[in-house]
C-alpha positions as CSV (number, residue, x, y, z in Angstrom):
1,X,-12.2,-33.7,-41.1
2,X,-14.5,-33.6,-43.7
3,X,-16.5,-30.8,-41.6
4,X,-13.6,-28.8,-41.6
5,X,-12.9,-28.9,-45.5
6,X,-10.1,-31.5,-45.3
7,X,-6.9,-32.3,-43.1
8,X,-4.9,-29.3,-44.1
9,X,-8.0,-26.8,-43.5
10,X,-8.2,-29.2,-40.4
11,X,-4.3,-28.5,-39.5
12,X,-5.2,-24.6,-40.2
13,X,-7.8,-24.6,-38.0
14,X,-5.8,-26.5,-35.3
15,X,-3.2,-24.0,-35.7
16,X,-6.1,-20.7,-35.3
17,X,-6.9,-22.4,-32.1
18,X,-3.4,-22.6,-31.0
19,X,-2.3,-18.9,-31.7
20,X,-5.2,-17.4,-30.1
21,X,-4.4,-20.3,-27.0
22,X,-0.9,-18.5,-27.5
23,X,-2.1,-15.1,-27.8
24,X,-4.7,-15.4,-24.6
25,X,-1.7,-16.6,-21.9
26,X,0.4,-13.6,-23.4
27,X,-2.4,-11.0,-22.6
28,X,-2.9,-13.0,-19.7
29,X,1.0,-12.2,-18.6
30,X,1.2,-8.9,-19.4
31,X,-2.2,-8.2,-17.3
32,X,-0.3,-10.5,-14.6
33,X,2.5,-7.5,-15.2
34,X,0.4,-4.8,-14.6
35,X,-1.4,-6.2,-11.6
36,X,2.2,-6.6,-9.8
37,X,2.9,-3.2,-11.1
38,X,-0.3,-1.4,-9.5
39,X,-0.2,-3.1,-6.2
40,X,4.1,-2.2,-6.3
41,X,3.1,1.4,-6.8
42,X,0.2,1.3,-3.8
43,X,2.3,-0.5,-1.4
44,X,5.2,2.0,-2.2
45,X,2.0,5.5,-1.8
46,X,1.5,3.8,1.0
47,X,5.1,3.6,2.5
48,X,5.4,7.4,1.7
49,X,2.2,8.8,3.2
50,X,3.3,6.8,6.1
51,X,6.5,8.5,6.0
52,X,5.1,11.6,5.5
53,X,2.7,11.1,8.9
54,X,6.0,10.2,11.2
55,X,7.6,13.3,9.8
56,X,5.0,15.4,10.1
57,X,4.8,14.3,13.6
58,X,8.5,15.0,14.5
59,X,8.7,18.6,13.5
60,X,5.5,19.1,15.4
61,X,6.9,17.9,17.6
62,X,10.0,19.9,17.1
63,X,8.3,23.3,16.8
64,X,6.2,22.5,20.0
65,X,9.8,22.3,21.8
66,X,11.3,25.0,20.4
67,X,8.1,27.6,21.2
68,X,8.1,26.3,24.8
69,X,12.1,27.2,25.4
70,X,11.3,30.2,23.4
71,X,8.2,31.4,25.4
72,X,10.9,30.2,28.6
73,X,13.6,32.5,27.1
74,X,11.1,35.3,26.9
75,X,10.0,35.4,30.2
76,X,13.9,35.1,31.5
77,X,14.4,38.3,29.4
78,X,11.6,40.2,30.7
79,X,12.7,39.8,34.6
């Protein structure tokens, strides 16, 4: 203790050591946070570009119907 200047500068020093224990897990949680957050966001980018892809695909699909009975209808018209 005598190192450290005496019990109470001993006690202080025990005390530094425990806030920035303290201080270390709380950055430690928020960066926790932010890790859930991020991989939240890219699971939910992903979920919408997949979504966008299917609906893409169904009014291709769509318009490639519609031109077909439209090029049909045509034809019917000119005879």
């Amino acid at each position: 203790m005598q190192g450290a200047g005496g019990f109470g500068a001993a006690l202080g020093l025990l005390g530094d050591l425990a806030r920035e224990v303290w201080d270390r897990m709380h950055l430690g949680m928020v960066a926790l946070d932010l890790a859930i957050v991020a991989g939240w966001t890219e699971i939910s980018a992903s979920i919408a570009a997949a979504l966008q892809t299917g609906l893409e695909a169904v009014v291709g699909f769509g318009n490639a119907t519609l031109n077909t009975f439209q090029g049909a209808f045509d034809a019917i018209k000119v005879l």
